[in-house]
mmCIF file of the N, C-alpha and C atoms, coordinates in Angstrom:
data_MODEL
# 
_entry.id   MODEL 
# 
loop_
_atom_site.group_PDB 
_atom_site.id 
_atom_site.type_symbol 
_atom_site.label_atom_id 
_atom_site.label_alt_id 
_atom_site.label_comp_id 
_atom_site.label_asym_id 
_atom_site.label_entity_id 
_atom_site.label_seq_id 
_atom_site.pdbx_PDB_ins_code 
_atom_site.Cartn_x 
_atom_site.Cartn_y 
_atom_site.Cartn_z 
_atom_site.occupancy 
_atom_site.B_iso_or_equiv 
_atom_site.pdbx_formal_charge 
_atom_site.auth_seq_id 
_atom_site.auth_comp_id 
_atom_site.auth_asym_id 
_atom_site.auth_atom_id 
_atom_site.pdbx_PDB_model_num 
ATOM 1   N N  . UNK A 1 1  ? 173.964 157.181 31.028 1.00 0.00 ? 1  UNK A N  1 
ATOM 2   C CA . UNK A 1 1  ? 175.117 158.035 31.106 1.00 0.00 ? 1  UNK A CA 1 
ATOM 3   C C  . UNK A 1 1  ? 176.408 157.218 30.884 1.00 0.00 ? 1  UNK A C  1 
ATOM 4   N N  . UNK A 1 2  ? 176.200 155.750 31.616 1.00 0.00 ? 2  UNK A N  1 
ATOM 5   C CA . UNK A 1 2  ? 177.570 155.030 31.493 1.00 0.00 ? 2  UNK A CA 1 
ATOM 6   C C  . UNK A 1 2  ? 177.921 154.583 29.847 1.00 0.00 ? 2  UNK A C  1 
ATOM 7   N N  . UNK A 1 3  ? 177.209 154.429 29.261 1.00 0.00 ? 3  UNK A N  1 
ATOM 8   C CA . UNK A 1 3  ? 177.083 153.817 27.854 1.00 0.00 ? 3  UNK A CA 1 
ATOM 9   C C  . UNK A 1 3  ? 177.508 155.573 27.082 1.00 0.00 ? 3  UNK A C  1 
ATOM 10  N N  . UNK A 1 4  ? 177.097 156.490 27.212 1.00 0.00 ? 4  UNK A N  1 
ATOM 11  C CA . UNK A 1 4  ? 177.583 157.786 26.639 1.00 0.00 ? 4  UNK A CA 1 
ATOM 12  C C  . UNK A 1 4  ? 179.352 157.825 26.738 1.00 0.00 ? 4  UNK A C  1 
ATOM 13  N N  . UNK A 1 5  ? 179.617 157.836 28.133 1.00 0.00 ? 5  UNK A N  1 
ATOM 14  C CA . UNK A 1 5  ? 180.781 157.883 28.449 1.00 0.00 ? 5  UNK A CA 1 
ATOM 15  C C  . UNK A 1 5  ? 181.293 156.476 27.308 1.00 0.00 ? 5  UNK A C  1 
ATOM 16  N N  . UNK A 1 6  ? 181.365 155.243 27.760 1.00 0.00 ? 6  UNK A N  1 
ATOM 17  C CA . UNK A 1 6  ? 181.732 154.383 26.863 1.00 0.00 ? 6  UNK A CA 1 
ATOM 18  C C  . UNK A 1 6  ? 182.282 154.774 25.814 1.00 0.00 ? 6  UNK A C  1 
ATOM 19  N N  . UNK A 1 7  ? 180.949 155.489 25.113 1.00 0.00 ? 7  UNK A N  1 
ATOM 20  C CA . UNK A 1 7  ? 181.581 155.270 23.487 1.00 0.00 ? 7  UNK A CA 1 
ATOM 21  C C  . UNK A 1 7  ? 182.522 156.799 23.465 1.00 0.00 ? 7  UNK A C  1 
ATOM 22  N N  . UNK A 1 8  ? 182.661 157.737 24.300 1.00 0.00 ? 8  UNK A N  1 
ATOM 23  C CA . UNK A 1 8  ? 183.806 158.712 24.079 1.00 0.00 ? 8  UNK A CA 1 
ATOM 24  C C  . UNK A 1 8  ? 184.908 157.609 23.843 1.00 0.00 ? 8  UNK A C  1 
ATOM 25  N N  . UNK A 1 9  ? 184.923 157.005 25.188 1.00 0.00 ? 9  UNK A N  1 
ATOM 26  C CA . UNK A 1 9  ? 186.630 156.410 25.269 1.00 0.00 ? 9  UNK A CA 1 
ATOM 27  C C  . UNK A 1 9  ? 186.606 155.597 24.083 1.00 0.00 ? 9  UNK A C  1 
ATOM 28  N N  . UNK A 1 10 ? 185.533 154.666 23.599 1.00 0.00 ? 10 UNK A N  1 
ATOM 29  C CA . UNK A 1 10 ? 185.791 153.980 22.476 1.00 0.00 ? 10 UNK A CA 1 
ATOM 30  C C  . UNK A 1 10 ? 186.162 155.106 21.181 1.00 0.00 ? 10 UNK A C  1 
ATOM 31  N N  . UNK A 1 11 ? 185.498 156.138 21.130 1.00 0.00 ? 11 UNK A N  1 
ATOM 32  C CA . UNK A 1 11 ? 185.942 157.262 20.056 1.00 0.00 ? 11 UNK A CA 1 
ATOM 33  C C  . UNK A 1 11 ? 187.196 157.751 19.982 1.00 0.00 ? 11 UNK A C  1 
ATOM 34  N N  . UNK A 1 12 ? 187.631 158.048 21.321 1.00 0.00 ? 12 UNK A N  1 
ATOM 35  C CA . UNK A 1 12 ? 189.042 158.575 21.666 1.00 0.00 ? 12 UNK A CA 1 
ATOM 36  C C  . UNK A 1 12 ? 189.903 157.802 21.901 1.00 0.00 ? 12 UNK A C  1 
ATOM 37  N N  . UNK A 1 13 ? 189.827 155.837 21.813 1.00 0.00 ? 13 UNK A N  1 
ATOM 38  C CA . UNK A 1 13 ? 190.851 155.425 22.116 1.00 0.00 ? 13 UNK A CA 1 
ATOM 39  C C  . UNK A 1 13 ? 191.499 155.230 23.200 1.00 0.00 ? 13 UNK A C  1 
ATOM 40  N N  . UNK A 1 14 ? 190.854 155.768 24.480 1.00 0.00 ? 14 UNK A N  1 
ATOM 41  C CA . UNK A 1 14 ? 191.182 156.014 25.698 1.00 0.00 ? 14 UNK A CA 1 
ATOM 42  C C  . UNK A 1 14 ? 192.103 154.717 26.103 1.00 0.00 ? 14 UNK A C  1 
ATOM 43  N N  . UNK A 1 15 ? 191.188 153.644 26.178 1.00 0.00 ? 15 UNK A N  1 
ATOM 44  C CA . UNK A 1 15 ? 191.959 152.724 26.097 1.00 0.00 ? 15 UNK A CA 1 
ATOM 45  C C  . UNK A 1 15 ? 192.924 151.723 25.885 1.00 0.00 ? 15 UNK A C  1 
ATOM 46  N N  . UNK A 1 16 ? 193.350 151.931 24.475 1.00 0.00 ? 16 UNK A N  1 
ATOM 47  C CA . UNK A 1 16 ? 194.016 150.819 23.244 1.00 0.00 ? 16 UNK A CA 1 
ATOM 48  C C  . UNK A 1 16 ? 195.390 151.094 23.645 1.00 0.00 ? 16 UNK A C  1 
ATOM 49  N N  . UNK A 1 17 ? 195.721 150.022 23.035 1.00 0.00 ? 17 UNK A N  1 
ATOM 50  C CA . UNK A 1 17 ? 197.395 150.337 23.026 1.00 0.00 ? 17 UNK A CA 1 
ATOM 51  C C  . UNK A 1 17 ? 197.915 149.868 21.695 1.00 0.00 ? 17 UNK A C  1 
ATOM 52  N N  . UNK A 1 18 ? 198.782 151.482 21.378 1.00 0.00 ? 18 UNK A N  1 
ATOM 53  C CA . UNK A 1 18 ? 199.388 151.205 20.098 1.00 0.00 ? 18 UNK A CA 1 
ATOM 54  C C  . UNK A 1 18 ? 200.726 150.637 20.375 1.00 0.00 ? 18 UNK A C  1 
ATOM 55  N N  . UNK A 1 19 ? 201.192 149.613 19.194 1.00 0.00 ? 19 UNK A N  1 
ATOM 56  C CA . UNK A 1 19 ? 202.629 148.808 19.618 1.00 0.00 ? 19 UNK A CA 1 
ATOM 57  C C  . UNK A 1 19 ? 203.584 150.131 18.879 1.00 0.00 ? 19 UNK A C  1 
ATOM 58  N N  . UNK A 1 20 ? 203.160 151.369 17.873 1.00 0.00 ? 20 UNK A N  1 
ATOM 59  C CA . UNK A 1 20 ? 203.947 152.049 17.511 1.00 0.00 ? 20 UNK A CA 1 
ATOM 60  C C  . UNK A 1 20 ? 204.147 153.176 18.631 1.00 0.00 ? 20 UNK A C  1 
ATOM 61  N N  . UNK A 1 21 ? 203.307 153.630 19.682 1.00 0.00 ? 21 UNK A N  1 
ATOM 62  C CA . UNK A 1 21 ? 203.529 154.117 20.810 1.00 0.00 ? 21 UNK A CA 1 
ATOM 63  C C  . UNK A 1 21 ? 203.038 155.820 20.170 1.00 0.00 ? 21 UNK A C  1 
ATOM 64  N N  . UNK A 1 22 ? 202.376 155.955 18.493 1.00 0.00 ? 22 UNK A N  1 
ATOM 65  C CA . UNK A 1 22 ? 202.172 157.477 18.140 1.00 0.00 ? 22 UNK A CA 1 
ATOM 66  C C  . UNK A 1 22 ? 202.863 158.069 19.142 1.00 0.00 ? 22 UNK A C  1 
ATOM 67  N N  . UNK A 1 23 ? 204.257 157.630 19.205 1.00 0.00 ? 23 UNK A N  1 
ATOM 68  C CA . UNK A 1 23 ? 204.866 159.080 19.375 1.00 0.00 ? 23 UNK A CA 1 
ATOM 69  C C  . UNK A 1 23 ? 205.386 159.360 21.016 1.00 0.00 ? 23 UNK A C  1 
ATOM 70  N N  . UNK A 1 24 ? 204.628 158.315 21.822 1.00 0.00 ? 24 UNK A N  1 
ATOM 71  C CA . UNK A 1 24 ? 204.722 158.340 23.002 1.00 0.00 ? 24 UNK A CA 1 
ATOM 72  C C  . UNK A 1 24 ? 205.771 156.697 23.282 1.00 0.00 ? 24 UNK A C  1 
ATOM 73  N N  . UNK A 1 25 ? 206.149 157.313 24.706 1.00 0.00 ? 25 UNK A N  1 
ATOM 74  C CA . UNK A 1 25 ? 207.091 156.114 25.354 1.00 0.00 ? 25 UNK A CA 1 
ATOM 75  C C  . UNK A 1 25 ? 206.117 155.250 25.800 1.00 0.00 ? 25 UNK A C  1 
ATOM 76  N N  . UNK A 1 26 ? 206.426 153.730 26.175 1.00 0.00 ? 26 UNK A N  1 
ATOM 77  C CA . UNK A 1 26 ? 205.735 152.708 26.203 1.00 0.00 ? 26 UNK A CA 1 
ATOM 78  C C  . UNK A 1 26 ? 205.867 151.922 27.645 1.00 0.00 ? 26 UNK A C  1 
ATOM 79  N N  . UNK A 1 27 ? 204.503 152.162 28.710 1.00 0.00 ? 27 UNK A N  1 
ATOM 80  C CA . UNK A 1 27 ? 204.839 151.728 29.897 1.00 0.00 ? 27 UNK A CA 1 
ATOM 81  C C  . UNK A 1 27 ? 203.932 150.610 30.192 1.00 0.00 ? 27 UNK A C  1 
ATOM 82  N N  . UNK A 1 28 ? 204.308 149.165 30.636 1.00 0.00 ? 28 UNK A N  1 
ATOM 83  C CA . UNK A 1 28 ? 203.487 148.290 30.605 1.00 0.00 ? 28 UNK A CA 1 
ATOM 84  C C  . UNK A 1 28 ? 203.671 147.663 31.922 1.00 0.00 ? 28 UNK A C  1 
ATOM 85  N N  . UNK A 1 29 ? 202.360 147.418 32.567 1.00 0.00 ? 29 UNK A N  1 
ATOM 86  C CA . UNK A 1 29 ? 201.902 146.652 33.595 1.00 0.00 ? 29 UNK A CA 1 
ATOM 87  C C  . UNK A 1 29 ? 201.698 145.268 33.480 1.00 0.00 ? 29 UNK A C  1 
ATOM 88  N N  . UNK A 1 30 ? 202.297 144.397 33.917 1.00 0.00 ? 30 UNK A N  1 
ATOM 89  C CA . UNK A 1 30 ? 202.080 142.860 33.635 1.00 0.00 ? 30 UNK A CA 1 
ATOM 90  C C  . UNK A 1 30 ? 201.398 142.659 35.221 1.00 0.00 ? 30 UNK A C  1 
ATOM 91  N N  . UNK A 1 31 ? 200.350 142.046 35.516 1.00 0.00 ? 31 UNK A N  1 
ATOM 92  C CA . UNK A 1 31 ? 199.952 141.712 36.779 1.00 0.00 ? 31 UNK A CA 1 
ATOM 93  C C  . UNK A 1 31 ? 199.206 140.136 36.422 1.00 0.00 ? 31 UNK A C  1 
ATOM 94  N N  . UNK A 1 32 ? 199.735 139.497 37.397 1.00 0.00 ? 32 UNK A N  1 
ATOM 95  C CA . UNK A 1 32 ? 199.744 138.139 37.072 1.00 0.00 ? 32 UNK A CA 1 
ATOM 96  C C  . UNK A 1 32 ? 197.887 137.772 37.942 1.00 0.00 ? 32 UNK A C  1 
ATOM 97  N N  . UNK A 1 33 ? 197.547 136.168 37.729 1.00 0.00 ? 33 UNK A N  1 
ATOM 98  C CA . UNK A 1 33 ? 196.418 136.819 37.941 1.00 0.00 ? 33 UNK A CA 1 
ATOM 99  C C  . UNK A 1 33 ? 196.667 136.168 39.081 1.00 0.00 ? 33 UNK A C  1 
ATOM 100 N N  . UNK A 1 34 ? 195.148 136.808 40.478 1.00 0.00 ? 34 UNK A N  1 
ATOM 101 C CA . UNK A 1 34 ? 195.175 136.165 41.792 1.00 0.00 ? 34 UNK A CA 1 
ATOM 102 C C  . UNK A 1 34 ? 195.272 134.988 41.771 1.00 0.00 ? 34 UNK A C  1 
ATOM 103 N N  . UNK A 1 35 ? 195.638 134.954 42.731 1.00 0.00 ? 35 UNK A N  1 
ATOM 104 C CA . UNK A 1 35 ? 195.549 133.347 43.456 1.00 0.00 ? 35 UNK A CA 1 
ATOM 105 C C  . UNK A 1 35 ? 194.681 133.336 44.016 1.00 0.00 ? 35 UNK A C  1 
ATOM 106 N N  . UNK A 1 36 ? 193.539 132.322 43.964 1.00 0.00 ? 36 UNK A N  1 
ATOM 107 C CA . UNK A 1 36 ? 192.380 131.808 44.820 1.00 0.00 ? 36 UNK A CA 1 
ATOM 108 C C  . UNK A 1 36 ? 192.749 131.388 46.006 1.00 0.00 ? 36 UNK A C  1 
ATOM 109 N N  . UNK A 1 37 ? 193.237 132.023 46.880 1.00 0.00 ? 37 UNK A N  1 
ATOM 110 C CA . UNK A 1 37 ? 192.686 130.967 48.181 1.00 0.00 ? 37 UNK A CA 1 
ATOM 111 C C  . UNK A 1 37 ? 191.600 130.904 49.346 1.00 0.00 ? 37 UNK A C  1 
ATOM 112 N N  . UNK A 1 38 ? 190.669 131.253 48.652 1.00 0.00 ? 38 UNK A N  1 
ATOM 113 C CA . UNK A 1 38 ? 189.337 131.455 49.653 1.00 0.00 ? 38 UNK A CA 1 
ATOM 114 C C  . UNK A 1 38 ? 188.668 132.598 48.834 1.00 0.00 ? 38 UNK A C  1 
ATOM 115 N N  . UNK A 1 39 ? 187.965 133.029 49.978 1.00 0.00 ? 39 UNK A N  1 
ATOM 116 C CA . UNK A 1 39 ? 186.604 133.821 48.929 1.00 0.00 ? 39 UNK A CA 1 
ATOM 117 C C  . UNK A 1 39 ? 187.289 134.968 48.671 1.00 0.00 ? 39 UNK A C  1 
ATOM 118 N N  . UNK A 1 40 ? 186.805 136.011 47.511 1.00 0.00 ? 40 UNK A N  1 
ATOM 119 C CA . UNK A 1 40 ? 187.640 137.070 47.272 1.00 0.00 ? 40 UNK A CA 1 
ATOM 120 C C  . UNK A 1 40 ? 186.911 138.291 48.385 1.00 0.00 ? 40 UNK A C  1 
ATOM 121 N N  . UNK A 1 41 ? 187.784 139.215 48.573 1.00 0.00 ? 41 UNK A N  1 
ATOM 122 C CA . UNK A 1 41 ? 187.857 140.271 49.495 1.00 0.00 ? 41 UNK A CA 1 
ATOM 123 C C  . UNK A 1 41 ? 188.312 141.337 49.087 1.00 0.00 ? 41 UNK A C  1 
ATOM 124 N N  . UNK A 1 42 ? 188.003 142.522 50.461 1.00 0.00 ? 42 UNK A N  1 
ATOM 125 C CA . UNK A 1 42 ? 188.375 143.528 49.624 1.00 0.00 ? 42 UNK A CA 1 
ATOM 126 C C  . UNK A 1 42 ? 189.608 144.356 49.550 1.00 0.00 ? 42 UNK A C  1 
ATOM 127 N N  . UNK A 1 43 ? 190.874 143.080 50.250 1.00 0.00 ? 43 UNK A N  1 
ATOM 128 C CA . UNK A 1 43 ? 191.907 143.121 49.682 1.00 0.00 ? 43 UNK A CA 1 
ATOM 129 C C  . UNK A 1 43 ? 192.205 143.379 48.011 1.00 0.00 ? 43 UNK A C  1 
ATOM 130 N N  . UNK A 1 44 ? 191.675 142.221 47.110 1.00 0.00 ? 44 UNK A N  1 
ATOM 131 C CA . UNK A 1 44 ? 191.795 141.964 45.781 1.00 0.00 ? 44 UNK A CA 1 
ATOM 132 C C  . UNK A 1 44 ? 191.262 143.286 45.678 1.00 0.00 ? 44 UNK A C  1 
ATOM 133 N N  . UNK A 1 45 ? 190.411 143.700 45.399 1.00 0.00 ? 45 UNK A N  1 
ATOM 134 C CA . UNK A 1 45 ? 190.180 145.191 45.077 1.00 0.00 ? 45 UNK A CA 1 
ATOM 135 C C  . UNK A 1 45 ? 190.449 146.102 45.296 1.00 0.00 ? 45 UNK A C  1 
ATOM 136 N N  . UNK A 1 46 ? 191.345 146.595 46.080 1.00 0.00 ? 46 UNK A N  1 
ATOM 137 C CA . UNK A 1 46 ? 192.259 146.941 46.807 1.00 0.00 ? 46 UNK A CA 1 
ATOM 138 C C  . UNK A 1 46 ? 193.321 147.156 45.907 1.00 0.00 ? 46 UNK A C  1 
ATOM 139 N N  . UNK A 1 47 ? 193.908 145.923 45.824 1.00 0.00 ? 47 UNK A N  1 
ATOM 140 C CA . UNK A 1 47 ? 194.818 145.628 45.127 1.00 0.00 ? 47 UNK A CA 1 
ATOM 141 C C  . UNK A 1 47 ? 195.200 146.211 43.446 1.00 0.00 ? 47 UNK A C  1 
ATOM 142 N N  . UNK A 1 48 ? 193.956 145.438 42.808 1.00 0.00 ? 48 UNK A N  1 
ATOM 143 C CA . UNK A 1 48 ? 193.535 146.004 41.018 1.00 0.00 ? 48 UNK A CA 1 
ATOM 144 C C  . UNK A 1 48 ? 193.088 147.568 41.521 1.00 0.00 ? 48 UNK A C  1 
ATOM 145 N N  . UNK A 1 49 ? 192.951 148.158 42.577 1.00 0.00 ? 49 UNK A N  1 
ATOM 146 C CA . UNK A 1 49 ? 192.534 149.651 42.403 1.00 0.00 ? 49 UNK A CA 1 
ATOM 147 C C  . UNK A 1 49 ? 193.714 150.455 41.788 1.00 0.00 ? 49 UNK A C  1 
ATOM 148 N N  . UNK A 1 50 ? 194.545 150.033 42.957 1.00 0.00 ? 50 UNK A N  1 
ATOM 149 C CA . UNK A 1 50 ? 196.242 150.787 42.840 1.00 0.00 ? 50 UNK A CA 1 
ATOM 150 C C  . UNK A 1 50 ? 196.784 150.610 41.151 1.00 0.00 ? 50 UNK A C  1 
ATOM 151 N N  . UNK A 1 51 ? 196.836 149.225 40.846 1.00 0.00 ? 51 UNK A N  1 
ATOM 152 C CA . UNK A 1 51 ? 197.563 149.393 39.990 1.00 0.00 ? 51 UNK A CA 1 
ATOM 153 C C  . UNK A 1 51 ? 196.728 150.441 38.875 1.00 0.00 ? 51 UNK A C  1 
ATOM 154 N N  . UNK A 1 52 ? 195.305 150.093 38.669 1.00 0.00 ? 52 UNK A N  1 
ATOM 155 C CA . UNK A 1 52 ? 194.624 150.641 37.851 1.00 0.00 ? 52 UNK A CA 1 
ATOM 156 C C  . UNK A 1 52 ? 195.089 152.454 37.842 1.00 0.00 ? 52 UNK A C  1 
ATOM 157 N N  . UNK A 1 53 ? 195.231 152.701 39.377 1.00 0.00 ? 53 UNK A N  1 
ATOM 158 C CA . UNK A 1 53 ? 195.523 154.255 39.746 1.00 0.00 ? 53 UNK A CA 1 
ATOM 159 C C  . UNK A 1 53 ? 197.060 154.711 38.999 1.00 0.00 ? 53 UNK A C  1 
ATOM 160 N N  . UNK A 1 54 ? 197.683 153.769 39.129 1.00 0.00 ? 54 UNK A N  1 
ATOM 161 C CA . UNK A 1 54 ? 199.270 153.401 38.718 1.00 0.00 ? 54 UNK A CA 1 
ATOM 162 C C  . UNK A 1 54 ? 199.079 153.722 36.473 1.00 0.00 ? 54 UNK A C  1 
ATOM 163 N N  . UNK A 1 55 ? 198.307 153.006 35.956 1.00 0.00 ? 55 UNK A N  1 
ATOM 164 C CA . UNK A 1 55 ? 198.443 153.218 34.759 1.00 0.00 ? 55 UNK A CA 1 
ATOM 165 C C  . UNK A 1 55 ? 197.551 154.486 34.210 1.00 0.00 ? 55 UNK A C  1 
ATOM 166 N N  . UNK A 1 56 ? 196.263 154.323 34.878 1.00 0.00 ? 56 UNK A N  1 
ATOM 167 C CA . UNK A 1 56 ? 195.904 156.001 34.501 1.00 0.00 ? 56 UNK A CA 1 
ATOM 168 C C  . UNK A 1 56 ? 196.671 157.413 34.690 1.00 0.00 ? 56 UNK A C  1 
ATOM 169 N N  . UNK A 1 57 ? 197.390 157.119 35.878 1.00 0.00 ? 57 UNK A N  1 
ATOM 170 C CA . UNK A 1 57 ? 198.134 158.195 36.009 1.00 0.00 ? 57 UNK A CA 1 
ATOM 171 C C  . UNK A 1 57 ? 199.458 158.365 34.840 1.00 0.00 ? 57 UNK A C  1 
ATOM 172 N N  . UNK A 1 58 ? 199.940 157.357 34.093 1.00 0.00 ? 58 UNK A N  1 
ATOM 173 C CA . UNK A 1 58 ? 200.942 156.869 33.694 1.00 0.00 ? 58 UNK A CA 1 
ATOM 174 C C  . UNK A 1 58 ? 200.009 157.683 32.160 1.00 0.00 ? 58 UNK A C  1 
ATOM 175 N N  . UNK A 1 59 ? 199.174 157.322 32.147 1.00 0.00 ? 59 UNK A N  1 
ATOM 176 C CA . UNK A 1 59 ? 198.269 158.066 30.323 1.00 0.00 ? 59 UNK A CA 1 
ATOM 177 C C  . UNK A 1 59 ? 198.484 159.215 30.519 1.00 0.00 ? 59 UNK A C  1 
ATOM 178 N N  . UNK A 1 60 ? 197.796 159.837 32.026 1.00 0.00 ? 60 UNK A N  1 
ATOM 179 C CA . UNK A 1 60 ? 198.103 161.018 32.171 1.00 0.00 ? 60 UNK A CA 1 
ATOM 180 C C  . UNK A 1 60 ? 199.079 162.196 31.654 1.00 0.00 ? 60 UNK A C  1 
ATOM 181 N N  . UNK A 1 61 ? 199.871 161.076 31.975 1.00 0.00 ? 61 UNK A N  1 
ATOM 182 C CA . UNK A 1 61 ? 201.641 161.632 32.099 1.00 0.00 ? 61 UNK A CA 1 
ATOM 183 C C  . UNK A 1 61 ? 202.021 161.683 30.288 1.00 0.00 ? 61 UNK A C  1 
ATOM 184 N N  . UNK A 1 62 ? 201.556 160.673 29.519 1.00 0.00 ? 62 UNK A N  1 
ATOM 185 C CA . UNK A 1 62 ? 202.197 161.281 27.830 1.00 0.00 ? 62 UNK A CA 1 
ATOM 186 C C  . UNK A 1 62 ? 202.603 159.961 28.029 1.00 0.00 ? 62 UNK A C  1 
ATOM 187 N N  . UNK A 1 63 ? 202.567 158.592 28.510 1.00 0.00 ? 63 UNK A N  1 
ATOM 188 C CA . UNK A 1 63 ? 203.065 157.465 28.280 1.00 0.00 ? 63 UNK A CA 1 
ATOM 189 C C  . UNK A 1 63 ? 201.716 156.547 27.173 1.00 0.00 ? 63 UNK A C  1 
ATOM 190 N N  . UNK A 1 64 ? 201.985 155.566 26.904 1.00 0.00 ? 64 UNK A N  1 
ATOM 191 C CA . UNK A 1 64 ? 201.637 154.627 26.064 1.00 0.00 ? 64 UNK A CA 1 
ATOM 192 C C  . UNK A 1 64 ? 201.114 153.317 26.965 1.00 0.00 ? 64 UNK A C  1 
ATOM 193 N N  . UNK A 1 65 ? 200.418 153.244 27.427 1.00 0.00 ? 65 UNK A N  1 
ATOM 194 C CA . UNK A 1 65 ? 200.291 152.267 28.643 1.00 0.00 ? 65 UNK A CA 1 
ATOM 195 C C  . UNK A 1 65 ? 199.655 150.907 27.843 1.00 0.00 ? 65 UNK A C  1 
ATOM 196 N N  . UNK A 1 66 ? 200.331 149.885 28.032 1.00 0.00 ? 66 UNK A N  1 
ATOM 197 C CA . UNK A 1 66 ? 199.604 148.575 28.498 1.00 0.00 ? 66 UNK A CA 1 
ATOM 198 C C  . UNK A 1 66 ? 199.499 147.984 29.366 1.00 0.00 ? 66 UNK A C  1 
ATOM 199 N N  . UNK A 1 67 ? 197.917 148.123 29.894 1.00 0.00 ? 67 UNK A N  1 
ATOM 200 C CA . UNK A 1 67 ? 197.579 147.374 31.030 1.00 0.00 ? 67 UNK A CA 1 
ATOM 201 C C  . UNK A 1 67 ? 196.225 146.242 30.804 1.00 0.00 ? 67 UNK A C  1 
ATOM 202 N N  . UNK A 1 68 ? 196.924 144.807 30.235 1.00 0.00 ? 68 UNK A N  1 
ATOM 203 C CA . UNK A 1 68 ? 196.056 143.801 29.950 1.00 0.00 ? 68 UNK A CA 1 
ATOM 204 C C  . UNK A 1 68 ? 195.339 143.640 31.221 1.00 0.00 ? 68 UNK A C  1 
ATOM 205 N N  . UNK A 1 69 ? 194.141 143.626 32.063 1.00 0.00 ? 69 UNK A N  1 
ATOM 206 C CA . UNK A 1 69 ? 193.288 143.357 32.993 1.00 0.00 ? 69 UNK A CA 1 
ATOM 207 C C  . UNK A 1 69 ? 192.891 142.275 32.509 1.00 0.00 ? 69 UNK A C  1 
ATOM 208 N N  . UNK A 1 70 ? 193.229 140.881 33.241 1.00 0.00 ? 70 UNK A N  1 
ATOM 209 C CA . UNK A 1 70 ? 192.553 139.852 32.795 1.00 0.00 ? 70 UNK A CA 1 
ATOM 210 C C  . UNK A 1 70 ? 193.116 139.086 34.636 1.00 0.00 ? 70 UNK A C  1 
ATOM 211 N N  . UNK A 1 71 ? 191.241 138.320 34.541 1.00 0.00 ? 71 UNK A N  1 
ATOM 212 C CA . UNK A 1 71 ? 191.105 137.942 36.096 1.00 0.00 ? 71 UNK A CA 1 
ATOM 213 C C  . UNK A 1 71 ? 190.888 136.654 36.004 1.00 0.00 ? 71 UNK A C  1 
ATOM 214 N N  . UNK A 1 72 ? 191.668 135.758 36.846 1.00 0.00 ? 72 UNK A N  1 
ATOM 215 C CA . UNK A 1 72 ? 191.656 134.262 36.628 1.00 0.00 ? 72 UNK A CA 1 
ATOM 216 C C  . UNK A 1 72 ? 191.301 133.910 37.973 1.00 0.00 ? 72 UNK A C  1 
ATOM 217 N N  . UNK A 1 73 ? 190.362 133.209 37.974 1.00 0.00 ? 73 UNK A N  1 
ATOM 218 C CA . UNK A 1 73 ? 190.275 132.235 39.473 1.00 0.00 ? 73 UNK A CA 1 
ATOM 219 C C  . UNK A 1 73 ? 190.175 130.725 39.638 1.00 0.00 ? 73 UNK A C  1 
ATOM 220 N N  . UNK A 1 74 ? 191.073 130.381 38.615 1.00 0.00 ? 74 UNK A N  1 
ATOM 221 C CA . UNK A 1 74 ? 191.647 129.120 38.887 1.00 0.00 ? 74 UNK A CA 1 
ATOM 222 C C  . UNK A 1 74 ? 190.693 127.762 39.067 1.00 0.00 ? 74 UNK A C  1 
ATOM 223 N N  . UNK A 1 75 ? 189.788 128.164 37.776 1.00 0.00 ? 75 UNK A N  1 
ATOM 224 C CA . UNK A 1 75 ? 189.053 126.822 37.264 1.00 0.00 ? 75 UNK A CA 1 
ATOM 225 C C  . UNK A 1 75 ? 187.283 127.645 37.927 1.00 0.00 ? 75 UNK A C  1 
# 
């Protein structure tokens, strides 16, 4: 089922971000990555939930979202 879903959003684009914005205004999330200091918790997830809640809602809305998700733990 998860792999069905997949390829909609890959069909529809769900994801991408155009730099011409087709038409829409352009809202971008910069989130820097964690800081390691001990084991991860479920703060950190916590954390990437919201914003994640923050840019879907933002597609929702007729915006153009970039939200690069990229997770660093510092070697």
């Amino acid at each position: 089922m998860e792999e069905e879903i997949f390829q909609t959003w890959r069909h529809e684009e769900t994801y991408s971000f155009h730099v011409d914005g087709k038409g829409r205004r352009p809202f971008s999330i910069d989130t820097p990555p964690p800081y390691a200091s001990g084991r991860w918790h479920l703060g950190g997830a916590v954390h990437y939930s919201q914003i994640d809640m923050i840019a879907r809602s933002k597609r929702m809305q007729g915006y153009e979202v970039l939200f690069p998700m990229g997770i660093d733990r510092n070697g």
